[in-house]
C-alpha positions in Angstrom: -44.4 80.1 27.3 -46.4 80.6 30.4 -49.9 80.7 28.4 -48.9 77.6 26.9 -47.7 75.4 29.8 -51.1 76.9 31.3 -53.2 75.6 28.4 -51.9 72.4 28.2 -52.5 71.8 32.2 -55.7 73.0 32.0 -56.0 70.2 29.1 -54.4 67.4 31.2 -56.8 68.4 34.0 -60.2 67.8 31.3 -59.3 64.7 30.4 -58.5 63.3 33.5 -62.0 65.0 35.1 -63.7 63.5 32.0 -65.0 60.2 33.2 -66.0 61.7 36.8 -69.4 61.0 37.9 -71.7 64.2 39.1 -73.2 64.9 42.1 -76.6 66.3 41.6 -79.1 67.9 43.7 -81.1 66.1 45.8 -78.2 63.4 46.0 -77.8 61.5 49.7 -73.9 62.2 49.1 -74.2 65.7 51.0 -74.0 65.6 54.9 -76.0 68.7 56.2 -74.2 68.2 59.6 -71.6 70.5 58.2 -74.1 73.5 56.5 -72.4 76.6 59.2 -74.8 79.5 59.5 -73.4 82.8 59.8 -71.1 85.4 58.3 -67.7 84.6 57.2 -65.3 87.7 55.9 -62.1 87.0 53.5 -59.8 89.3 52.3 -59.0 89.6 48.7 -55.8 90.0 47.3 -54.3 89.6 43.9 -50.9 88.9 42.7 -48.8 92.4 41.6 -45.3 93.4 40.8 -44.2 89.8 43.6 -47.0 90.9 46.2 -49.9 90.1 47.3 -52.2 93.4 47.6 -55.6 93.4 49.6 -57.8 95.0 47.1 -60.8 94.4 47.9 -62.9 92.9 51.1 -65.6 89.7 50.2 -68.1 88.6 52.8 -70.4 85.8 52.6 -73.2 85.0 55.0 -75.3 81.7 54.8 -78.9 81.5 56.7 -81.2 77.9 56.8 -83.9 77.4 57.7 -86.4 74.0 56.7 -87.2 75.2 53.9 -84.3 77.6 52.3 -80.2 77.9 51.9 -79.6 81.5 51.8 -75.8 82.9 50.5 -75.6 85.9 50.5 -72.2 87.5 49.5 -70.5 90.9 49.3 -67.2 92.3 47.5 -66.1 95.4 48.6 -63.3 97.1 47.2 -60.9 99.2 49.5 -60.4 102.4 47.6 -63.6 103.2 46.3 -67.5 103.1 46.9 -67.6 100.0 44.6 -69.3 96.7 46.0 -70.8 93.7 44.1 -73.6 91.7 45.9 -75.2 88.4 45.1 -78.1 86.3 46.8 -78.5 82.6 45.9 -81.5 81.5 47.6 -81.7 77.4 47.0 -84.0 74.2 48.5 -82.7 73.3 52.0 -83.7 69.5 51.1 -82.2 69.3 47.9 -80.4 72.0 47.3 -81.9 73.4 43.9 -81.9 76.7 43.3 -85.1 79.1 44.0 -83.7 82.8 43.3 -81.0 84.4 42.0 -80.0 88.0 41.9 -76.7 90.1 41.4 -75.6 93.7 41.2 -72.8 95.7 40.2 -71.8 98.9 38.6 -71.6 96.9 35.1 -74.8 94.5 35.5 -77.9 94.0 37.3 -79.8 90.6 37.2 -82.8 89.0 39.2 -83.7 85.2 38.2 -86.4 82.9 39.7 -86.0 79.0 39.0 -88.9 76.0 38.3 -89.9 74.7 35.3 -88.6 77.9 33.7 -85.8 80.5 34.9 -87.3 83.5 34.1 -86.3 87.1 35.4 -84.6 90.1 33.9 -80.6 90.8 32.9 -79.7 94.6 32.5 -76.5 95.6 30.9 -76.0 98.9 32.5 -73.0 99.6 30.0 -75.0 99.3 27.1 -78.2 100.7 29.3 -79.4 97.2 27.7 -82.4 95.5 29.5 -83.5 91.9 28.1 -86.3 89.8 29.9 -85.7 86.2 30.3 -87.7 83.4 30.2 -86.1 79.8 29.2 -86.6 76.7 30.2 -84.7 75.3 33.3 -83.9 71.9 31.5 -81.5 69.6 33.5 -80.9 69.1 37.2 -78.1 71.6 38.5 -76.6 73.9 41.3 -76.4 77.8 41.5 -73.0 79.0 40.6 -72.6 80.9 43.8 -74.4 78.3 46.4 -72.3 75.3 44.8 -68.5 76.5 46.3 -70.1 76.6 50.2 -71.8 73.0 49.5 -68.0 71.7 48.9 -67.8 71.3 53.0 -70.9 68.8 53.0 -69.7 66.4 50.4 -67.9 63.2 52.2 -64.0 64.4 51.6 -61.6 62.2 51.5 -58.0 61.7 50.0 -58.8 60.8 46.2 -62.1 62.0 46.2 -63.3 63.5 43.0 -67.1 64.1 41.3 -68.7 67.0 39.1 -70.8 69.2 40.2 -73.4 71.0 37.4 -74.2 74.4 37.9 -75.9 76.9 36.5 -74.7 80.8 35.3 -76.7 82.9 33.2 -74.7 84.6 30.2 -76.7 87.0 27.5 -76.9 85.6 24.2 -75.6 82.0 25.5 -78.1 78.5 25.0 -76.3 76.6 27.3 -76.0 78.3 31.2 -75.4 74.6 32.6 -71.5 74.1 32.9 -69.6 71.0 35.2 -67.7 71.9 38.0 -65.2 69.4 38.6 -63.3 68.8 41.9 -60.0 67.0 40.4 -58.7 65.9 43.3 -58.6 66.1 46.9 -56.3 65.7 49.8 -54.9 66.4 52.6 -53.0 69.8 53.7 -52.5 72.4 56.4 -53.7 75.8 57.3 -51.5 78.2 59.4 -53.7 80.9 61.0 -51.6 83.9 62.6 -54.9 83.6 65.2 -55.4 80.5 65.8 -52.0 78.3 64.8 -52.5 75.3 62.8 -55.4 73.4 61.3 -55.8 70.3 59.6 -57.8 71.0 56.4 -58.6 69.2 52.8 -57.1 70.5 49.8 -60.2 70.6 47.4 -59.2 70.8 43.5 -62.0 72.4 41.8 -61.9 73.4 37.7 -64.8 75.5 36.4 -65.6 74.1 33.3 -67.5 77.1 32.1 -64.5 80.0 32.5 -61.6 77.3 32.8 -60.6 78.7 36.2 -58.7 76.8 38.5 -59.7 77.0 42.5 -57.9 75.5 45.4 -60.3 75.5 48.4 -59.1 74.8 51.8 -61.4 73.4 54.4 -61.1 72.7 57.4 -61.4 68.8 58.4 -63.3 69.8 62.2 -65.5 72.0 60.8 -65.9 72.7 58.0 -64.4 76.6 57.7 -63.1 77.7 54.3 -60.0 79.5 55.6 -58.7 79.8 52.0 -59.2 79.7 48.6 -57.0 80.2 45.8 -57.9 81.1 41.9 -56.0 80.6 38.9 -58.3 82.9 36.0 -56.2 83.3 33.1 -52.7 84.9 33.8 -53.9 86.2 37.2 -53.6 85.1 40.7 -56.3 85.5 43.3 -56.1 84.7 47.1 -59.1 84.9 49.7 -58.0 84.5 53.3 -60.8 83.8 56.1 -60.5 86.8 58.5 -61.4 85.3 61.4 -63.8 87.7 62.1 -65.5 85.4 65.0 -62.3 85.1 67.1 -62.5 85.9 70.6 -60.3 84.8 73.2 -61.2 87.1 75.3 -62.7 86.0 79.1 -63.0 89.3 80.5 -66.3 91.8 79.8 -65.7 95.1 77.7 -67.6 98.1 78.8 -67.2 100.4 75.6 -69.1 102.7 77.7 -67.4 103.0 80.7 -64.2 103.0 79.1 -64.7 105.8 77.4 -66.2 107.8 80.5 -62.2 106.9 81.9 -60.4 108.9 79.1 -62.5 111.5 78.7 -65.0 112.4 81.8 -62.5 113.3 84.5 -60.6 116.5 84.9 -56.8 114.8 85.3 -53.7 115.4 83.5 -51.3 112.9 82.4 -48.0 115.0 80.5 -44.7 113.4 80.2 -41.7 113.6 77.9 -40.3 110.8 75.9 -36.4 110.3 74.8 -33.8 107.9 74.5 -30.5 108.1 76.2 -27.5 106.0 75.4 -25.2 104.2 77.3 -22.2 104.1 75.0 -20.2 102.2 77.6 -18.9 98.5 76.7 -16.9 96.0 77.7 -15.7 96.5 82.0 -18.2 99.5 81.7 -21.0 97.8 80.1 -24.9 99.0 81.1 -22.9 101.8 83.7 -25.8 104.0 82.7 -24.6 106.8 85.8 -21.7 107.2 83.4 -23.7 108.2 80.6 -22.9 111.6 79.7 -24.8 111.4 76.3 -27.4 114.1 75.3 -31.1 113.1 75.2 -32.6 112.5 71.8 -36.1 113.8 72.2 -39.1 111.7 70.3 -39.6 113.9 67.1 -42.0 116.2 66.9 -45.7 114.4 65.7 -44.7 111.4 67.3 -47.6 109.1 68.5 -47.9 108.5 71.9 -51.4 105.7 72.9 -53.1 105.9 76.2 -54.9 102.6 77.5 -57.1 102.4 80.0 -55.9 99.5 82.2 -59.0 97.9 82.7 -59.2 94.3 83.1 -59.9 93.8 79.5 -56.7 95.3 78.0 -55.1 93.4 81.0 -56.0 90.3 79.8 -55.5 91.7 76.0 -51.9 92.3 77.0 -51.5 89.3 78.6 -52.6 87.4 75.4 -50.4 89.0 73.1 -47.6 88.7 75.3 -48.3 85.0 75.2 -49.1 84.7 71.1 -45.9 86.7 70.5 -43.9 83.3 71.6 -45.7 81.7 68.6 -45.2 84.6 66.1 -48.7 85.7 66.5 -50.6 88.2 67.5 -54.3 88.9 69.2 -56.1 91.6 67.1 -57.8 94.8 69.1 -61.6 94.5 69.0 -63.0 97.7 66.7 -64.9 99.0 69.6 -62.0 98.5 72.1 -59.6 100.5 69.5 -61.7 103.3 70.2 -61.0 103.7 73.5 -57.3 104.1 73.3 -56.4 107.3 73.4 -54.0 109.2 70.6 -51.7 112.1 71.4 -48.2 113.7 69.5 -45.5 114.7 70.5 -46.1 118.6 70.5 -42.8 120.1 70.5 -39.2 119.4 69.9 -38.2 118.7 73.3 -40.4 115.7 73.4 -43.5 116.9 75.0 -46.6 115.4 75.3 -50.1 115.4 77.0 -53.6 113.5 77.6 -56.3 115.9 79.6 -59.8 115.2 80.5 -58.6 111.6 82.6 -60.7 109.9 85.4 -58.5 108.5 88.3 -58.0 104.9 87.5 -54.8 103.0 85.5 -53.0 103.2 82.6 -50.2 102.4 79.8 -48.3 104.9 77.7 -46.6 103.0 75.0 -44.6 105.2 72.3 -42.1 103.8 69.5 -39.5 106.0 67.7 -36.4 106.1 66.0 -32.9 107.9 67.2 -29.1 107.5 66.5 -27.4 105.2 68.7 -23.6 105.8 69.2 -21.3 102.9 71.3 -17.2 103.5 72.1 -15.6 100.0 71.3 -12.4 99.3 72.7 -10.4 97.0 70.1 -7.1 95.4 70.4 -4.3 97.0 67.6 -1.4 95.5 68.5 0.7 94.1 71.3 4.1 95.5 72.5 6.3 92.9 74.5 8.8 94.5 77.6 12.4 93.2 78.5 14.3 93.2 81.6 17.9 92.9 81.6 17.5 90.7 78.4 14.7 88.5 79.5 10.9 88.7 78.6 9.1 90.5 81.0 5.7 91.0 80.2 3.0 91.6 76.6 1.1 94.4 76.4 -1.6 95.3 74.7 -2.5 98.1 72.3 -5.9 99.4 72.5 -7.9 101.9 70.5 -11.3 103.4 70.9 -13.4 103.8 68.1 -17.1 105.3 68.0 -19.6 103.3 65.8 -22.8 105.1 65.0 -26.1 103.5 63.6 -29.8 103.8 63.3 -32.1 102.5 66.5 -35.5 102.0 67.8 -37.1 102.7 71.2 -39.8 101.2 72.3 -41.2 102.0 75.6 -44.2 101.0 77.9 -44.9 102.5 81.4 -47.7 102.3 83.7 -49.4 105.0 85.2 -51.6 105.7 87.5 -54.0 108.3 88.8 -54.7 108.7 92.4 -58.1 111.6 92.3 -59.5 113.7 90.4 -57.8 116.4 88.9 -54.5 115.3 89.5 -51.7 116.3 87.0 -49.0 113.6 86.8 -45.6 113.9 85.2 -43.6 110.9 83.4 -41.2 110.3 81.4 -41.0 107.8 78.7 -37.3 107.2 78.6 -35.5 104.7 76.7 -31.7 103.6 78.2 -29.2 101.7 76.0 
C-alpha cells in the first residue's frame, strides 16, 4: 500500500511541476549576495526500527573566488574507515560547471566540462575503466553545486522553477535531468543552540532518481539547517551541526589549561556518597536525624575535574542559562580535553586527581543509589467518650517504608591554596 500511495504522489507531484519554467545558468534570477563561503557539517541519520540513527557524518565546504564556485563535500560514515568525497568546481559568473570528480569504495570518476565533458568513470566493482568523451549539449547545473544555489534564487511563498542538471551514468545518452522545486513556503527551524529561526520550506523533486527533498533555509541568511530525503521506501535526515557556534566571550588557553591539571604536584582525593533523609512530614529535611548508612558511588564511577578558569566559568554560566530553554551549550573539542577523568577506585567510594597546580576547581559526579522514605499514613480514626458525651477523634497512624530507585548528582568547588597541597572532600548527596 505504501509503494503505491508513494507512486501515485510522486505522479501528482510531475504533473503539477510539468509546466514550470527553468532557471538556467547564467540567469539574473540568482542573488550572489547569499553565496556563504565556508564549511558547513550535517549529521546524517536514517530512519530504523521508529528512530532516527546518525550513521554517518557529511561535510560540505564552498570557496569563490571571481572566477570559480568550489563545493567541496564529504560523507563519513561512523563505524568504519569509509568516506565518499566530491568536488564540483563551476563558473562564479554563471554558474556552469568546470570540473567534476567523485570517489568512493564502489566508483571513481573525474569529468571536465566545455564543448565536450570528457574525463574517465572507473567501476571499481567490476575493476571496469571507460573513458569519456561526449558532447555537453544543452545548458545545465552540476548535480552537486545545484542544492547550495537553492539559497540564491529569490524565495518566496509559491515560488516554483526547474532547475537542469547534469549526472553522469555509464551506459546512459541522456545525463541532463530537471530538478523541480514544487513549492515553497514558509516554516520554522528549532535549533537546540541557537532557538528558533525563520526559514523557507524548499520542495525539490529529482526528476532523474524521483527523490523527494525538503530543504530548509534559513530566511536571514541563508544556512541550510536541514534537509530531508524521501529515496524510495527510506527516510533520510541531515541536520546542520552548528559547527561555527561560539558564544563564548572569554579566551581559552588550551595550553595553560592543561599545565593546571597536570604540572603541579597537588592532590585533590575525596569520597562520594549519598545519604538519605528518610524523614517526612513534622520531620521533614531533619537531616541530624538521619541515621541511614552511606551508599558509596560504585566502584568505576566517573568522577570530572574542571579547571575553574574563566572560560568554564562563563561555560557554566551559559548552560545554566540555556537549560531554562531546554538547551544546552556544547564543550569546545579542545576545552573537553582539559577536563580531567578519574573512577571511583574502591567500594567505599574513593577517589583521586594527582599532579594539580594551585588554582580552582569543580568535581561534578552522577550516580545511582536506593532511596528509602518512612511515610506516616492515616488508617483509621478512633472517637473517645466521656460520661456518654463525645469527647475527642483520634487518629490512627501507620508507618510504612517505600523504597525506589534515585539519582545523585553533585557539584562542589574546590580549591587549592600552594603547591603540593593534598585536599580532602567529599561529594555527598543528602535527601
Amino acid at each position: 500500500m505504501k509503494t503505491i500511495i508513494s507512486s501515485i504522489l510522486l505522479y501528482v507531484l510531475s504533473q503539477t511541476a510539468a509546466a514550470q519554467q527553468a532557471v538556467t545558468p547564467g540567469a539574473t534570477d540568482f542573488e550572489k549576495k547569499w553565496l556563504r563561503n565556508g564549511l558547513t557539517e550535517m549529521g546524517y541519520y536514517t530512519w530504523n526500527e521508529g528512530k532516527w540513527m546518525e550513521i554517518c557524518s557529511y561535510s560540505f565546504e564552498i570557496r569563490t573566488d571571481q572566477q570559480k564556485v568550489s563545493v567541496f563535500t564529504c560523507l563519513k560514515f561512523l563505524h568504519s574507515a569509509e568516506q565518499w568525497t566530491d568536488t564540483s568546481v563551476s563558473d562564479a559568473g554563471s554558474f556552469k560547471p568546470i570540473y567534476r570528480s567523485s570517489f568512493s569504495n564502489d566508483k571513481e570518476y573525474v569529468l571536465r566540462f566545455g564543448q565536450d565533458v570528457s574525463g574517465y568513470y572507473y567501476d571499481k566493482k567490476n575493476s571496469k575503466k571507460e573513458m569519456v568523451k561526449i558532447a555537453a549539449g544543452s545548458n545545465f547545473f552540476d548535480s552537486y553545486t545545484y542544492p547550495y544555489l537553492l539559497g540564491l534564487l529569490p524565495l518566496r511563498s509559491g515560488y516554483k522553477t526547474d532547475l537542469p542538471v547534469y549526472e553522469y551514468k555509464p551506459g546512459h545518452t541522456d545525463h541532463v535531468k530537471l530538478a523541480r522545486i514544487l513549492s515553497v513556503k514558509s516554516n520554522v527551524f528549532v535549533s537546540l543552540l541557537t532557538g528558533e529561526h525563520k526559514v523557507w520550506q524548499v520542495s525539490v523533486l529529482e526528476e532523474a532518481t524521483r527523490d523527494q527533498y525538503e530543504y530548509y533555509i534559513d530566511k536571514a541568511d541563508r544556512r541550510i539547517w536541514k534537509i530531508e530525503i524521501r529515496s524510495g521506501n527510506q527516510n533520510i535526515l541531515l541536520v546542520n551541526k552548528e559547527i561555527d557556534f561560539n558564544p563564548f566571550t572569554k579566551p581559552f588557553n588550551k595550553e595553560e589549561t592543561l599545565r593546571q591539571i597536570t604540572g603541579g604536584n597537588s592532590v585533590i582525593n575525596g569520597q562520594a556518597f549519598a545519604r538519605d533523609n528518610e524523614n517526612e512530614g513534622l520531620l521533614k529535611g531533619m537531616a541530624l536525624l538521619n541515621i541511614n548508612k552511606k551508599q558509596f558511588a560504585q566502584l568505576g564511577t566517573t568522577i570530572l575535574l574542571i579547571p575553574y578558569t574563566s572560560f568554564f566559568k562563563e561555560w557554566i554560566q551559559l548552560n545554566e542559562a540555556s537549560r531554562k530553554k531546554g538547551r544546552s551549550v556544547p564543550l569546545p573539542k579542545e576545552a573537553s580535553g582539559c577536563i580531567k577523568v578519574a573512577t571511583v577506585y574502591d567500594d567505599k567510594g574513593n577517589f583521586e586527581f594527582v599532579n594539580l597546580m594551585p588554582g580552582e576547581y569543580i568535581l561534578y559526579t552522577e550516580f545511582g543509589y536506593m532511596h528509602t522514605t518512612h511515610r506516616t499514613e492515616v488508617v483509621g480514626y478512633t472517637d473517645t467518650y466521656i460520661n456518654g458525651m463525645f469527647h475527642a477523634t483520634t487518629a490512627n497512624t501507620e508507618v510504612n517504608s517505600y523504597t525506589g530507585n534515585a539519582a545523585a548528582n553533585i557539584k562542589k568547588t574546590v580549591t587549592i591554596s600552594r603547591n603540593g597541597e593534598t585536599v580532602s572532600v567529599k561529594l555527598k548527596k543528602t535527601r
